[in-house]
gemmi code that builds the backbone of each chain (N, CA, C; Angstrom):
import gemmi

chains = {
    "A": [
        ("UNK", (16.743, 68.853, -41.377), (17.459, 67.894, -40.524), (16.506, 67.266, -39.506)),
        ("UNK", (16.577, 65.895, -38.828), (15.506, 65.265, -38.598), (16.243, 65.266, -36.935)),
        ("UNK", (14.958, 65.719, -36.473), (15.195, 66.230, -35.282), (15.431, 65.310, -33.950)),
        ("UNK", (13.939, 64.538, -34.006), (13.559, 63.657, -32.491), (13.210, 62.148, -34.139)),
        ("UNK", (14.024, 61.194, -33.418), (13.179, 60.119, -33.595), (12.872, 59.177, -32.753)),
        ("UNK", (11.599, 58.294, -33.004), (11.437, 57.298, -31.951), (11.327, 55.807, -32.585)),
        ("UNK", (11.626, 55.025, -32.015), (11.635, 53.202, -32.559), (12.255, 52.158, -31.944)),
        ("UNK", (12.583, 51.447, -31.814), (13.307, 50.364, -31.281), (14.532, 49.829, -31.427)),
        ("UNK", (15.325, 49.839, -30.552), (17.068, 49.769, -31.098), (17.289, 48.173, -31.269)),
        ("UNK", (18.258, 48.305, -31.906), (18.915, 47.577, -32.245), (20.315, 47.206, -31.939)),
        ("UNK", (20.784, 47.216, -30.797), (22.322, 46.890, -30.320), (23.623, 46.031, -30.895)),
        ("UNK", (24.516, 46.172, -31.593), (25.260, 45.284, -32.269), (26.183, 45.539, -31.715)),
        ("UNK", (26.462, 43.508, -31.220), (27.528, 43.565, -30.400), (28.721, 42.828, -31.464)),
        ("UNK", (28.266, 41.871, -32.177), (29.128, 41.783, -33.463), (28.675, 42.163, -34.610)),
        ("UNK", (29.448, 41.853, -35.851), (28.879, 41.788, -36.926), (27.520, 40.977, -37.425)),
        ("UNK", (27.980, 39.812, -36.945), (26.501, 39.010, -37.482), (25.143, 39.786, -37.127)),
        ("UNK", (25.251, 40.366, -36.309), (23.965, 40.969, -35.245), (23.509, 41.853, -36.805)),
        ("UNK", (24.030, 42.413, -37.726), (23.974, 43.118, -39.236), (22.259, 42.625, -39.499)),
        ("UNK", (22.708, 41.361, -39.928), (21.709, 40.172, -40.466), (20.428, 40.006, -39.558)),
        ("UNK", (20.622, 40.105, -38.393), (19.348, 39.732, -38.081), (18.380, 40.931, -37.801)),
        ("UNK", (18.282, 41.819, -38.359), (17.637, 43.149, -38.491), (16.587, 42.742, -39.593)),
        ("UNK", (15.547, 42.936, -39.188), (14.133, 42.170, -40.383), (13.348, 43.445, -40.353)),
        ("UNK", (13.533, 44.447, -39.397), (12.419, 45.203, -39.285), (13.063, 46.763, -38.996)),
        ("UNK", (12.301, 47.887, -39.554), (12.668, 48.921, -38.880), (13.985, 49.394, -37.862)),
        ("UNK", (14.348, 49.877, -37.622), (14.868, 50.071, -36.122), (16.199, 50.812, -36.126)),
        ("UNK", (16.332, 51.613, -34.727), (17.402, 52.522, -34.565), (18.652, 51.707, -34.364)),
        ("UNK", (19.476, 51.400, -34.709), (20.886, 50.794, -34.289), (22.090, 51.525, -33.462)),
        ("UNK", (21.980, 50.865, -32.721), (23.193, 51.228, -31.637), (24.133, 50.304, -31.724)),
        ("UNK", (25.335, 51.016, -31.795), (26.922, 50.533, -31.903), (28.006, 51.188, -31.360)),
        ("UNK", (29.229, 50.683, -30.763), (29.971, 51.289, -30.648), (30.672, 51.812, -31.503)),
        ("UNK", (31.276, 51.405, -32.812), (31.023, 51.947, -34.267), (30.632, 50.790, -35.127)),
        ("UNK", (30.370, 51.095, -36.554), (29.974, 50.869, -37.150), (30.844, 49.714, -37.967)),
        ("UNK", (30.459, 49.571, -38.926), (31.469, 48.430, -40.192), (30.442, 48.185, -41.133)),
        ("UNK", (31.035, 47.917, -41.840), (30.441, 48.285, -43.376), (29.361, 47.272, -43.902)),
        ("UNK", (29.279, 46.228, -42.856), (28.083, 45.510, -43.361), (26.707, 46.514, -42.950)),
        ("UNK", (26.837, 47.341, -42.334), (25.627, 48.529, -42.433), (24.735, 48.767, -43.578)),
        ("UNK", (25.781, 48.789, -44.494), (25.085, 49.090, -45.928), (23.813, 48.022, -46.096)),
        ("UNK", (24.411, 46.832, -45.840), (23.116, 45.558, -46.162), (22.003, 45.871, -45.936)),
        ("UNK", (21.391, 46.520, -44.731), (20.654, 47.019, -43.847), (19.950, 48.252, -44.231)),
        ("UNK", (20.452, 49.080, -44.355), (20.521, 50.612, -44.913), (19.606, 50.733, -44.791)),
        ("UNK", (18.550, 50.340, -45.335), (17.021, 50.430, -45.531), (16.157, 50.159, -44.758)),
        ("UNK", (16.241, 49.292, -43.500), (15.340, 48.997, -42.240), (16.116, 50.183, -41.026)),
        ("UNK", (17.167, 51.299, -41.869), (17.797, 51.691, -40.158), (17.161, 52.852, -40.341)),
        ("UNK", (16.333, 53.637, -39.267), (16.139, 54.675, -38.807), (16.437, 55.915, -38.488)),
        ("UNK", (17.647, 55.441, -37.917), (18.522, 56.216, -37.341), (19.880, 55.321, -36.194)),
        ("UNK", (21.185, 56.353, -36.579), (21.865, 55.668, -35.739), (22.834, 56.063, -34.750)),
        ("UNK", (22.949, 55.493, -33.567), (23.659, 55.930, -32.279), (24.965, 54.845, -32.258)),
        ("UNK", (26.277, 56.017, -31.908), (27.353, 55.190, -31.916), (28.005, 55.959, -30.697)),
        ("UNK", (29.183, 54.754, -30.133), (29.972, 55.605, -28.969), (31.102, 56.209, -29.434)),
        ("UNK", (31.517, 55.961, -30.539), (32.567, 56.620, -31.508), (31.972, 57.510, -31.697)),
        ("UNK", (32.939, 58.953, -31.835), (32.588, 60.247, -32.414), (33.644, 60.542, -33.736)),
        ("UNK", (33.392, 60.396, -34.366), (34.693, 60.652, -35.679), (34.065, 60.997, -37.173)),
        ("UNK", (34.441, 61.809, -37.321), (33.705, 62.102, -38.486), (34.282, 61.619, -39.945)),
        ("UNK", (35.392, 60.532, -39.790), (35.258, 59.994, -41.247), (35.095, 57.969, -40.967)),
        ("UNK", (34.816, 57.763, -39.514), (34.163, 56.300, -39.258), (32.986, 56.030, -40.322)),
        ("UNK", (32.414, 54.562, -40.632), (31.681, 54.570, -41.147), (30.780, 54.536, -41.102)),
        ("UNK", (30.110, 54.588, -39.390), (28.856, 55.463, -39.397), (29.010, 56.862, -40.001)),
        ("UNK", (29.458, 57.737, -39.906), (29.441, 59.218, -40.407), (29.418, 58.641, -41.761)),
        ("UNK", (30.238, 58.294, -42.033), (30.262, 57.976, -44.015), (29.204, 57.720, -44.569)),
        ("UNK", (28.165, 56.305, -44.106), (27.127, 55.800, -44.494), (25.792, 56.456, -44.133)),
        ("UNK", (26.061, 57.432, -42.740), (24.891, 58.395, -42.704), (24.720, 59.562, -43.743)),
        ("UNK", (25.915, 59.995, -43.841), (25.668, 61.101, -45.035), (25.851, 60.663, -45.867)),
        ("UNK", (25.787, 59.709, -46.859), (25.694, 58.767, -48.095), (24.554, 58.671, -48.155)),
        ("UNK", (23.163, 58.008, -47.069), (22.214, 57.702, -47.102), (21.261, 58.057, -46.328)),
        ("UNK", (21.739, 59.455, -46.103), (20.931, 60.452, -45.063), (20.200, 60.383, -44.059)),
        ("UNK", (20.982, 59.572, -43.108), (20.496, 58.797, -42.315), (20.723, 59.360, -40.724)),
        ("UNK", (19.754, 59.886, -39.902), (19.998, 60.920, -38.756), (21.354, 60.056, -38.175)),
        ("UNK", (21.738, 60.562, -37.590), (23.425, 59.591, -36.604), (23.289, 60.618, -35.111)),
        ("UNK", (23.549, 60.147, -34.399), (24.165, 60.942, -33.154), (25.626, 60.082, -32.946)),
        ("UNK", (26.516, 60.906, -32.512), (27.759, 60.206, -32.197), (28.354, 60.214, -30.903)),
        ("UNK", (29.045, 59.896, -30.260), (29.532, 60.428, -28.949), (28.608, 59.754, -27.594)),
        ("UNK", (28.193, 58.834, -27.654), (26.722, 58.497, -27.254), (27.845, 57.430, -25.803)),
        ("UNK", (28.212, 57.661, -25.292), (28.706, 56.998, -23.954), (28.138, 55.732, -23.719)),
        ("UNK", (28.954, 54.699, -23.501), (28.010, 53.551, -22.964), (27.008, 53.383, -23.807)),
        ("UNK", (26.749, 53.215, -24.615), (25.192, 53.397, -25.458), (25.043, 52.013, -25.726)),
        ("UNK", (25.843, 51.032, -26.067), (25.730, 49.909, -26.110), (25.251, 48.886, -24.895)),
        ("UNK", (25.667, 49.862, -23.691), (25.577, 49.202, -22.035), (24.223, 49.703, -21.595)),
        ("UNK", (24.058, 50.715, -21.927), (22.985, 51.373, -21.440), (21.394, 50.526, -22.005)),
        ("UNK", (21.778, 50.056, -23.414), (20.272, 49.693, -23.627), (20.618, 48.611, -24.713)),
        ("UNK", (19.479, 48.073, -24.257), (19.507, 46.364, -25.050), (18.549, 46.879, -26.666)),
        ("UNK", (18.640, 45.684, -27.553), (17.781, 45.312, -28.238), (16.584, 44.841, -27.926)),
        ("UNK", (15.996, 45.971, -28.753), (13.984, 45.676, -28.346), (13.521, 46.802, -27.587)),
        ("UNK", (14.329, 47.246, -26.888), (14.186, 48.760, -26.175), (13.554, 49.543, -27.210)),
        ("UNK", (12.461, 50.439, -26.544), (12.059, 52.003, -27.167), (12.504, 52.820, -26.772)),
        ("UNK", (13.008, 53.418, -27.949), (14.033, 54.841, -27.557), (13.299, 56.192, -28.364)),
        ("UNK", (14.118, 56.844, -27.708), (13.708, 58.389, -28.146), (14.497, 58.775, -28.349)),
        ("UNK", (15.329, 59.286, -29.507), (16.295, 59.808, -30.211), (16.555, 61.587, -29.906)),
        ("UNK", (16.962, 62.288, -29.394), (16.914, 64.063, -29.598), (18.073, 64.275, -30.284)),
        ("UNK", (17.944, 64.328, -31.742), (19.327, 64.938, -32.276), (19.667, 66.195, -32.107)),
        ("UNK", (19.074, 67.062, -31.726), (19.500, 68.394, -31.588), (20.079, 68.449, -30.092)),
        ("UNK", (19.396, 67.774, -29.050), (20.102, 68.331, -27.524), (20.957, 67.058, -27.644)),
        ("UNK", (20.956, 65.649, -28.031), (22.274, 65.073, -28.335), (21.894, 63.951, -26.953)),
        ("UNK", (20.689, 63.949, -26.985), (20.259, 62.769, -25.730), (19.339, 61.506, -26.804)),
        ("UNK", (19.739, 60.599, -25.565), (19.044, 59.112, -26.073), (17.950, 58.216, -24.404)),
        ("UNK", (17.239, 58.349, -24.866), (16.411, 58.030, -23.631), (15.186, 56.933, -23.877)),
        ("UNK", (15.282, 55.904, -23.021), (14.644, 54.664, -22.878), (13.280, 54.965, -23.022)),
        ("UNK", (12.321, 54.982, -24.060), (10.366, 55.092, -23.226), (9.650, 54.005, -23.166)),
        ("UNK", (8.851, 53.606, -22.560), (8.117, 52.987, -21.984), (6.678, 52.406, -23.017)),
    ],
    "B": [
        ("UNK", (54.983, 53.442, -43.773), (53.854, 54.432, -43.175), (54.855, 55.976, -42.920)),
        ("UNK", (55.818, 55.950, -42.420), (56.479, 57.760, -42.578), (56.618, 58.236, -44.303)),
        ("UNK", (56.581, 57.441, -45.311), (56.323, 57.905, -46.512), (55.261, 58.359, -46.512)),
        ("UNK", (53.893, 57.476, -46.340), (52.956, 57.960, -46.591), (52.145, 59.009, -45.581)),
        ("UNK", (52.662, 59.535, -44.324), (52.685, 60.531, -43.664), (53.239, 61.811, -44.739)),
        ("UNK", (54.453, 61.210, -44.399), (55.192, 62.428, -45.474), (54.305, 63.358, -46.707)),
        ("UNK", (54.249, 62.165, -46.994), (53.264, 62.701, -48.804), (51.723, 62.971, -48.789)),
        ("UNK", (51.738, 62.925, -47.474), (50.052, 63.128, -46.918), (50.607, 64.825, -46.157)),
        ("UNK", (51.503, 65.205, -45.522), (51.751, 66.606, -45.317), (52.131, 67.195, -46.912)),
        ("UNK", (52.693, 66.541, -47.395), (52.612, 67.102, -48.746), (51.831, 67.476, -49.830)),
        ("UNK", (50.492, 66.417, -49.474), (49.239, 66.116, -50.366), (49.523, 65.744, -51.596)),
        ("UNK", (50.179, 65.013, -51.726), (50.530, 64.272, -53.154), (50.094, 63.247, -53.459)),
        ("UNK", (48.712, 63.404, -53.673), (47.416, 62.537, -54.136), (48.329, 61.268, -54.819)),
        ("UNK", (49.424, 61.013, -55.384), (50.125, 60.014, -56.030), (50.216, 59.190, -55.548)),
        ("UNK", (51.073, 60.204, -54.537), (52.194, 59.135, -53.523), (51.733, 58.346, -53.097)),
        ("UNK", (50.483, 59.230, -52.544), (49.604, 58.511, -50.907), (49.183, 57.129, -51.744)),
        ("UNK", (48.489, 57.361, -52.880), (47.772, 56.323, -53.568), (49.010, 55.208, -53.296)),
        ("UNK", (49.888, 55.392, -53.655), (51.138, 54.422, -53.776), (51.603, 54.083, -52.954)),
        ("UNK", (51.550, 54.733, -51.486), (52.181, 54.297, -50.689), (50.613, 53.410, -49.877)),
        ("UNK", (49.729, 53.788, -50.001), (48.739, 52.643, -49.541), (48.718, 51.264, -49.892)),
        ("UNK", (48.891, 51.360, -51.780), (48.456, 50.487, -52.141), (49.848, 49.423, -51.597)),
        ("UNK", (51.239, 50.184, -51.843), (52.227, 49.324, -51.418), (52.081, 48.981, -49.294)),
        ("UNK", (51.466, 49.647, -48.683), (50.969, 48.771, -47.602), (49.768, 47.859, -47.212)),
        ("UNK", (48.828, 47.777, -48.263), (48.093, 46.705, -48.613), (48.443, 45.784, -49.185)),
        ("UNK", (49.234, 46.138, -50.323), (50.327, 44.565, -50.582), (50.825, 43.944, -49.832)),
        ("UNK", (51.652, 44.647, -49.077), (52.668, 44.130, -47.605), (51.631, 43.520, -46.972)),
        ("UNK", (50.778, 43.503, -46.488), (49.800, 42.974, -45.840), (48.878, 41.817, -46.395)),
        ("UNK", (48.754, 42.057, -47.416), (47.744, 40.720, -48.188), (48.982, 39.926, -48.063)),
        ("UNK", (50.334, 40.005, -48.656), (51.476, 38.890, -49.065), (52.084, 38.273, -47.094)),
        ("UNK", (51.712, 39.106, -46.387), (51.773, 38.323, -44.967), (51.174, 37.728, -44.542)),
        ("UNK", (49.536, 38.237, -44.488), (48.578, 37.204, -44.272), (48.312, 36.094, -45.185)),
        ("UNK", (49.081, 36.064, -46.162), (48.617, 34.637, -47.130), (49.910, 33.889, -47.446)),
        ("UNK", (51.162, 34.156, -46.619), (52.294, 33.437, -47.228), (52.109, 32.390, -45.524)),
        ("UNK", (51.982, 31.016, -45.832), (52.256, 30.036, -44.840), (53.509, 30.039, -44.094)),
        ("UNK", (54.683, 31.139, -44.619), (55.350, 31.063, -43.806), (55.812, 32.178, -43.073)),
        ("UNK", (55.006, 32.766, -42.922), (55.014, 34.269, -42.668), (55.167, 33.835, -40.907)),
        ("UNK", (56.124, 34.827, -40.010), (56.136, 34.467, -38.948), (55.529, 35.509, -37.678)),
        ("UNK", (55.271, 35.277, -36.311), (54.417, 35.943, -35.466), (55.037, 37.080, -35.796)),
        ("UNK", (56.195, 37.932, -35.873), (57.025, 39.035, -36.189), (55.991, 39.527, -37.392)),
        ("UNK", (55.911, 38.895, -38.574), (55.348, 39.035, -39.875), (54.094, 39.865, -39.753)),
        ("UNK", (53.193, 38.719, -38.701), (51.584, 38.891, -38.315), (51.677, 40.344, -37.476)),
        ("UNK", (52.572, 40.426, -36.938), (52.201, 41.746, -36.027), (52.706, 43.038, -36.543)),
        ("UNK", (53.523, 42.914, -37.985), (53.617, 43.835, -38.695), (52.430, 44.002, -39.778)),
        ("UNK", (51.486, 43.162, -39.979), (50.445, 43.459, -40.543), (49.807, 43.938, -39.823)),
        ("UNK", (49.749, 43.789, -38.663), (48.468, 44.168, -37.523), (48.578, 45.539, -37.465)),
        ("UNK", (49.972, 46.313, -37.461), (50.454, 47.461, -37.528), (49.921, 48.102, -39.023)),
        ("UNK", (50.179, 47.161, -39.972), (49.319, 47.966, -40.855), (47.882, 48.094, -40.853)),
        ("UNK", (47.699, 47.054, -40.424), (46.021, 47.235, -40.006), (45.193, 48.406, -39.872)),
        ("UNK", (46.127, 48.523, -38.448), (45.782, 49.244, -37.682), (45.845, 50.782, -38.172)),
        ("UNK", (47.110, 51.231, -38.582), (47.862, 52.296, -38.983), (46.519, 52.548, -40.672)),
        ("UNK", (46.150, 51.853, -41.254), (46.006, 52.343, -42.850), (43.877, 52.103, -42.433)),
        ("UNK", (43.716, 51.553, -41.953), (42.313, 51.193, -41.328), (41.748, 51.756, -40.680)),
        ("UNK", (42.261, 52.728, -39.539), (42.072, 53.433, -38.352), (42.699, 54.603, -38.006)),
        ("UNK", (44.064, 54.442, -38.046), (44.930, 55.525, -37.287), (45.093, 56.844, -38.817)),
        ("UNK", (45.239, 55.922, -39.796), (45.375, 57.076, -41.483), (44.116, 57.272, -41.839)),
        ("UNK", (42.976, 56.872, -41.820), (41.906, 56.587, -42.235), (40.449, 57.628, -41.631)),
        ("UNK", (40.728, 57.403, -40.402), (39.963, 58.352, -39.419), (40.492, 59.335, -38.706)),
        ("UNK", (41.958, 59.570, -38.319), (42.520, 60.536, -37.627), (43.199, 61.331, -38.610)),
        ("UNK", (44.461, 60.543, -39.060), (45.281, 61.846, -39.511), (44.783, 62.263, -40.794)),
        ("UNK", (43.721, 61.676, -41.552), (43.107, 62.329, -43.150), (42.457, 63.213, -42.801)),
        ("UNK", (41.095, 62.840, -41.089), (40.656, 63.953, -40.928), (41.093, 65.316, -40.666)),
        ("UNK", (42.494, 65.319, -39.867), (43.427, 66.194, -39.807), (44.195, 67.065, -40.602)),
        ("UNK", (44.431, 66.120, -41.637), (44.978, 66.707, -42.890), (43.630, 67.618, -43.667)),
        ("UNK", (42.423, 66.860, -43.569), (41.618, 67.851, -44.217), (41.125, 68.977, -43.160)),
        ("UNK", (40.900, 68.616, -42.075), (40.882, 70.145, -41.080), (41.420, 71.013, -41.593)),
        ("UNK", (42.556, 70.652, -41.789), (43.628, 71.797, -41.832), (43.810, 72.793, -42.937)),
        ("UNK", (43.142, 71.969, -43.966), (43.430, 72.874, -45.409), (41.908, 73.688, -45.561)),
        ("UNK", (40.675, 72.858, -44.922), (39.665, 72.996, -45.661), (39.566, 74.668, -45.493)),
        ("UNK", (40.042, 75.583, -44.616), (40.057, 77.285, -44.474), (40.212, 77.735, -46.007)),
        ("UNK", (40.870, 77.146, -46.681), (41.877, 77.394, -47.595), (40.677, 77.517, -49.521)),
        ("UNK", (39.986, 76.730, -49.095), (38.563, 76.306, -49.982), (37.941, 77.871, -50.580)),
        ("UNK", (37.831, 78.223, -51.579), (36.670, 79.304, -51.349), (35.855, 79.000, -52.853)),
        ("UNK", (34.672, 79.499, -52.419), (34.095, 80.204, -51.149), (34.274, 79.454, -50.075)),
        ("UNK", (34.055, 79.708, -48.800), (34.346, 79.392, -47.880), (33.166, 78.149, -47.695)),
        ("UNK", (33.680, 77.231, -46.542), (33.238, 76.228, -46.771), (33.768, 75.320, -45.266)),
        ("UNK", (32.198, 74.791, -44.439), (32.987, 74.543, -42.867), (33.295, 72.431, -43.320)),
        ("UNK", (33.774, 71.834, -42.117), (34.467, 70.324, -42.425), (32.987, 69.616, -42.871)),
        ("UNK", (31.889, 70.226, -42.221), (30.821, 69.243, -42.109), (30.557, 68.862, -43.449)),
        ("UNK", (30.116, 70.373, -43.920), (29.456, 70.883, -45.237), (30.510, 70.091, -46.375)),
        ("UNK", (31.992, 69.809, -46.552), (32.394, 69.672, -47.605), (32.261, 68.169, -47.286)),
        ("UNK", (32.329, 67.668, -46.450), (31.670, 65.956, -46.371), (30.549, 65.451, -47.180)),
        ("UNK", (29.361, 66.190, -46.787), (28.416, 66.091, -47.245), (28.036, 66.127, -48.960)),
        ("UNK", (28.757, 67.325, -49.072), (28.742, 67.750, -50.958), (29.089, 66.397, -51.142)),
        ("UNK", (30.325, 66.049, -50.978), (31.000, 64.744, -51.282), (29.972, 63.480, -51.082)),
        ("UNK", (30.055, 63.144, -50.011), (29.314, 61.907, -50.020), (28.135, 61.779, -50.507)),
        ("UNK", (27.591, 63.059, -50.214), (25.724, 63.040, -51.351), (25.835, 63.442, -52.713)),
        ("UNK", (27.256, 63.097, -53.502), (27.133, 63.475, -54.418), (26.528, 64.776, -55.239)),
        ("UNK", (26.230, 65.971, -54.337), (25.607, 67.225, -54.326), (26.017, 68.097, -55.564)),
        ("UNK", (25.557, 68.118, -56.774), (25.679, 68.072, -58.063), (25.921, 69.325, -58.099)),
        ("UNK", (24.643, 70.208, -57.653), (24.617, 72.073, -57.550), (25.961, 72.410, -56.688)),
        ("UNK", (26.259, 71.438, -55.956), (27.655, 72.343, -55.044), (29.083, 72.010, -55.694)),
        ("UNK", (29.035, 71.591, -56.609), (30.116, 71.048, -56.844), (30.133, 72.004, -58.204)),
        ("UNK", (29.199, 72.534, -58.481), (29.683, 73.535, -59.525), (30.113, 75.054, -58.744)),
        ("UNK", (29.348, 74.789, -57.694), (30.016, 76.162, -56.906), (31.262, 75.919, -56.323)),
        ("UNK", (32.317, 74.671, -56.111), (33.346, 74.714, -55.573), (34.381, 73.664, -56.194)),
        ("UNK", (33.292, 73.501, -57.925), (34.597, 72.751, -58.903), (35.738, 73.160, -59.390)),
        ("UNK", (35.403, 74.902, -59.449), (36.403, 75.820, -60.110), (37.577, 75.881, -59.053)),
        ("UNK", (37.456, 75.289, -57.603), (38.814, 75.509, -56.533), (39.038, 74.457, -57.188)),
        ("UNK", (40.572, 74.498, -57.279), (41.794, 73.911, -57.531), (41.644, 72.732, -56.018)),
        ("UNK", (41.510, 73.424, -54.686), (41.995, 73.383, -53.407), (40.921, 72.306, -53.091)),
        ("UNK", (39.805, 72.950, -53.021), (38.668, 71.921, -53.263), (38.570, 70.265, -53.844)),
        ("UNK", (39.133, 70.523, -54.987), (38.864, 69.118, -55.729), (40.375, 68.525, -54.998)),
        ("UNK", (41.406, 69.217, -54.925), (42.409, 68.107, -54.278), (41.868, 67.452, -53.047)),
        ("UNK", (41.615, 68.512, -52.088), (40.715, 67.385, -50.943), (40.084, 66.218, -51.204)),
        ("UNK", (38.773, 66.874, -52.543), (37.657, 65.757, -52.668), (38.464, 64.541, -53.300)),
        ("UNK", (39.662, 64.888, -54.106), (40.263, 63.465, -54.292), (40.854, 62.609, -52.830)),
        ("UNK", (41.413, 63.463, -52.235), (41.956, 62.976, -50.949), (40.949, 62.488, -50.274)),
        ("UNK", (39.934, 62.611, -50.113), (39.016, 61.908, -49.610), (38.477, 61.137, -49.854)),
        ("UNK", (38.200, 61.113, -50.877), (37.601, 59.960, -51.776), (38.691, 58.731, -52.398)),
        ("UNK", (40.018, 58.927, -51.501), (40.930, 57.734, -51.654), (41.176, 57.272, -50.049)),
        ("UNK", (40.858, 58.283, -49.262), (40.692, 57.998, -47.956), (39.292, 56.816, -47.913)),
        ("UNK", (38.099, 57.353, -48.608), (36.928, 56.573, -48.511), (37.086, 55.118, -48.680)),
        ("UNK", (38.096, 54.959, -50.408), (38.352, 53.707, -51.083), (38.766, 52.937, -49.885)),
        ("UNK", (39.665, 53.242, -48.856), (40.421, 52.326, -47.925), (39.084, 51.503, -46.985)),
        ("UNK", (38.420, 52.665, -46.827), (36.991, 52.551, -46.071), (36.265, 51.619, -46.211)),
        ("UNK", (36.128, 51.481, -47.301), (35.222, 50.257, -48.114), (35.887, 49.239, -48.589)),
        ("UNK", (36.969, 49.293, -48.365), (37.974, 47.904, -48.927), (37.554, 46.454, -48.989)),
        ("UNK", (36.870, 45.596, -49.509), (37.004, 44.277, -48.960), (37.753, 43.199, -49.777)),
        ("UNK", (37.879, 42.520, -49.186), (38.761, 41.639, -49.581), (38.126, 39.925, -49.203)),
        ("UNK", (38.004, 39.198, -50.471), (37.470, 37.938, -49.857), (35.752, 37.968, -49.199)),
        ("UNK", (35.365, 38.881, -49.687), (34.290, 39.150, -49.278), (33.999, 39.888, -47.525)),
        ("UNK", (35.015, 40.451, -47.268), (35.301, 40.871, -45.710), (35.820, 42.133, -45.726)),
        ("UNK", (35.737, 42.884, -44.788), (36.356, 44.160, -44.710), (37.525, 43.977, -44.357)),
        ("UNK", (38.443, 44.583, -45.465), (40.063, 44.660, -45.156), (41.026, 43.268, -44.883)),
        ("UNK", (39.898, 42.235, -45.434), (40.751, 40.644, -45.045), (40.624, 40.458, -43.789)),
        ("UNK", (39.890, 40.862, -42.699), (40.385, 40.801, -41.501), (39.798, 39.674, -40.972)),
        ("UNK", (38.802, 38.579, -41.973), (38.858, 37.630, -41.098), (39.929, 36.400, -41.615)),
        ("UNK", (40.872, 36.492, -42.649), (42.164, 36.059, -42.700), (42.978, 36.424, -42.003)),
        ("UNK", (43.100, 37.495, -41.538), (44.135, 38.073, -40.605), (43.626, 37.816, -38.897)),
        ("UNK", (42.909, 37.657, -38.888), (42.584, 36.630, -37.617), (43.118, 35.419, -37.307)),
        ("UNK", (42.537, 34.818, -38.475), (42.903, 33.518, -38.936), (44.608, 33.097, -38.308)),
        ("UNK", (45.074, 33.983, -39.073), (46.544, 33.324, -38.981), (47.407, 34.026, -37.807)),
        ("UNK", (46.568, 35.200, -37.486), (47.222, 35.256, -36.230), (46.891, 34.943, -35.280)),
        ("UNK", (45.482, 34.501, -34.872), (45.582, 33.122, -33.678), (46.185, 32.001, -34.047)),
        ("UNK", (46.511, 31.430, -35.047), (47.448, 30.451, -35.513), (48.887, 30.624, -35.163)),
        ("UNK", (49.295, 31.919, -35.174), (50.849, 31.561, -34.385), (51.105, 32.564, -33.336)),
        ("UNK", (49.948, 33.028, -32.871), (49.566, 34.019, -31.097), (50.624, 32.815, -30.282)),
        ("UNK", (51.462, 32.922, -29.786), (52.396, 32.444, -28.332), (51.738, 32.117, -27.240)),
        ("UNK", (51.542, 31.234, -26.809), (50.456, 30.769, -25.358), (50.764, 31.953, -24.281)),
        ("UNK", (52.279, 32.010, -24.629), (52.424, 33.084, -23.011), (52.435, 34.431, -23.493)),
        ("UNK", (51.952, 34.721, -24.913), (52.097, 36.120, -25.108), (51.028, 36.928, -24.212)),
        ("UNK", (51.630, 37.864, -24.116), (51.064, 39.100, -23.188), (49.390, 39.822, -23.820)),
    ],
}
model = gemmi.Model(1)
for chain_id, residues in chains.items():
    chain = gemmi.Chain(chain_id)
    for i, (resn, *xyz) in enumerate(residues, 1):
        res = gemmi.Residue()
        res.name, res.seqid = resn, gemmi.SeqId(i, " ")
        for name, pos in zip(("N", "CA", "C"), xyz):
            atom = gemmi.Atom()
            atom.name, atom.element = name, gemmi.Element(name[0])
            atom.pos, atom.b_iso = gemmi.Position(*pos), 0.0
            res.add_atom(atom)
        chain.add_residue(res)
    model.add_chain(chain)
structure = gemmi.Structure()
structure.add_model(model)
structure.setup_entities()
């Protein structure tokens, strides 16, 4: 299980925001929707403020084994797109680096 | 939707199928009949809501909470997600022989179908169902 990751988020405040993902990167959402899948392959890892375990972040992370943290407060408010983040999936923190 | 509650405490993989598919009908034939009225639109919204969200993520997960004890070998909510969605070939011979098991994994995997629904190229029609219900939204509605 993949522990700490680090990369650059990706904040989606609508759907379209899906599409403009060209590169790498952690995605932050308040939940998810199924244009995720399009993507699948540039996401890293993903942070949502929904905690639910049959939303479709949970679905599409364990489909495509993809680290998730859930429960993530404000996570959308807290940090923009383009931000470097530091992922701790095990202590369940998300933190801005420099 | 109390049918398909009903037959969801019951687990009657049938019903449920039937009673979804007959509230996705109800819903495609509202959002696409021109004369469907704000009453109409906000009984789809209810299904929306109810077969999209409220059946979909709460009470399926609930319904499977509840049985998954019941699984053996034993087996916690995370773990039987996972078999499932990763298609986990080796575990599914260790928990094909439950009876109890595979009813879930069907129940879930008709829970999933709703999940992935699209329609018109959109999830769940919902940008038709936008559509027509800002089209007859009431200026002074609340």
């Amino acid at each position: 299980m993949t522990k700490t990751i680090i990369g650059k988020a990706t904040v989606i405040k609508s759907n379209k925001d899906y599409y403009k993902i060209k590169k790498e990167t952690i995605l932050i959402a308040c939940h998810t929707h199924p244009d995720l899948v399009i993507v699948i392959d540039k996401i890293k890892g993903i942070i949502t403020e929904l905690d639910n375990k049959l939303c479709h972040a949970a679905i599409v992370a364990r489909e495509f084994n993809k680290p998730l943290l859930m429960g993530v407060e404000n996570a959308t408010k807290k940090f923009k797109t383009g931000d470097r983040i530091i992922v701790d999936f095990e202590n369940k923190i998300v933190k801005k680096i420099k | 939707m109390i049918n398909l509650l009903k037959h969801t405490y019951l687990l009657d993989l049938e019903a449920i199928k039937n009673d979804i598919e007959r509230l996705w009908k109800r819903y495609q034939k509202i959002i696409s009949d021109k004369e469907s009225s704000w009453e109409d639109l906000n009984e789809a919204r209810a299904i929306l809501y109810f077969v999209g969200h409220l059946y979909s993520e709460k009470i399926a997960l609930e319904a499977i909470d509840r049985r998954i004890k019941f699984v053996k070998p034993k087996i916690t909510l995370d773990k039987f997600f996972l078999i499932i969605d990763r298609n986990d070939v080796k575990n599914f011979k260790k928990y094909g022989k439950d009876e109890k098991f595979n009813k879930l994994k069907e129940f879930y995997l008709t829970v999933k179908n709703i999940k992935n629904r699209v329609e018109n190229g959109v999830y769940l029609d919902e940008e038709r169902f936008n559509k027509a219900y800002l089209r007859l939204r009431p200026k002074n509605h609340l």
